[in-house]
C-alpha positions as CSV (number, residue, x, y, z in Angstrom):
1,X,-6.4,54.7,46.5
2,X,-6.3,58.3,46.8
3,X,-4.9,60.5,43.9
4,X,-3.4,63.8,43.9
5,X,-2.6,65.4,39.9
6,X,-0.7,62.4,38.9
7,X,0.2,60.8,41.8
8,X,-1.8,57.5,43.2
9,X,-1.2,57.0,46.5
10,X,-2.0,53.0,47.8
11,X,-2.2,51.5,51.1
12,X,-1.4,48.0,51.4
13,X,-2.8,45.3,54.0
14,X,-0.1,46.3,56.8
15,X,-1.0,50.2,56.2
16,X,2.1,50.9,54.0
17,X,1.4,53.9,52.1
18,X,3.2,54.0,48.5
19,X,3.5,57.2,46.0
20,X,3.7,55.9,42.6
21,X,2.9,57.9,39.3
22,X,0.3,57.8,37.4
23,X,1.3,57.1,33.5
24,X,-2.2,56.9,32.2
25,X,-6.1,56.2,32.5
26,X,-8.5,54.7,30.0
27,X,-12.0,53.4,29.9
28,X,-13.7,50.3,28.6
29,X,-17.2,51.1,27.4
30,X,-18.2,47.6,26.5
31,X,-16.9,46.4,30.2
32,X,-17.9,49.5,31.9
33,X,-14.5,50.2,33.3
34,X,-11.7,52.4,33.9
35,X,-8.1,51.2,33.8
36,X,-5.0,53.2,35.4
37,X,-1.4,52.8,34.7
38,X,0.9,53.5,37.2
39,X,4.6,53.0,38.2
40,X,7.2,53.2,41.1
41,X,9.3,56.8,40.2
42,X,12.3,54.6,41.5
43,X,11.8,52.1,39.6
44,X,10.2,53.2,36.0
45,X,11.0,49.9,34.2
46,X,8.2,48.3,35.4
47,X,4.3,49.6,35.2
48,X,1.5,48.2,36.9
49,X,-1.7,48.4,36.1
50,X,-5.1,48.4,37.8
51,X,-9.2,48.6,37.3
52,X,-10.4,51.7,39.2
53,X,-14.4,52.4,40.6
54,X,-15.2,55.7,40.8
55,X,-15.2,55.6,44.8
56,X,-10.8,55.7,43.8
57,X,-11.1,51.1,44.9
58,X,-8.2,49.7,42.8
59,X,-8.9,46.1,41.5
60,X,-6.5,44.2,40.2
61,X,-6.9,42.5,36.8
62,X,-7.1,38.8,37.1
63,X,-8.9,38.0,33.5
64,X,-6.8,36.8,30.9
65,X,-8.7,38.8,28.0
66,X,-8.3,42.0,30.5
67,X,-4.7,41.2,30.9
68,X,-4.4,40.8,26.7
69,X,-6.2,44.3,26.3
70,X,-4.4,46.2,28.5
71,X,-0.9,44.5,27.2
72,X,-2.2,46.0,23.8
73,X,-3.2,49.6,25.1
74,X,0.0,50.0,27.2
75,X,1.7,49.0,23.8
76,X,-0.1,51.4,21.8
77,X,0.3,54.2,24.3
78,X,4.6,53.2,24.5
79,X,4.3,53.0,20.1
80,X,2.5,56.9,20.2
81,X,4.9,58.0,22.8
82,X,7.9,56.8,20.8
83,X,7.0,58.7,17.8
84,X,6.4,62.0,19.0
């Protein structure tokens, strides 16, 4: 993963390079982690999400309670966006 402002750039297995957007970024204190929300410009519908290490490795979330808490924050973020 490299990042530019608020782009992410990702490299998949066949060394696809893919420009996507970065929504948002939040840590975890209690898990130690940082979280990134990102999303295709050509396709804004849909938003991924992502742990991050500080090297810039994306890890994708497989833990259901992880899942759960970043459903909630994305929520939250979408509720505060909505009512400015």
């Amino acid at each position: 993963m490299k990042t530019d402002d608020n782009l992410i750039i990702i490299t998949d297995e066949d060394g696809n390079e893919y420009e996507l957007e970065i929504l948002f970024t939040y840590e975890n204190e209690d898990r130690n982690a940082k979280y990134v929300f990102f999303f295709d410009p050509e396709n804004e519908d849909e938003v991924m999400f992502a742990r991050y290490t500080d090297d810039g490795h994306l890890e994708y979330v497989e833990d259901e309670e992880e899942q759960k808490e970043a459903e909630e924050v994305f929520n939250t973020f979408n509720f505060e966006e909505d009512n400015d």
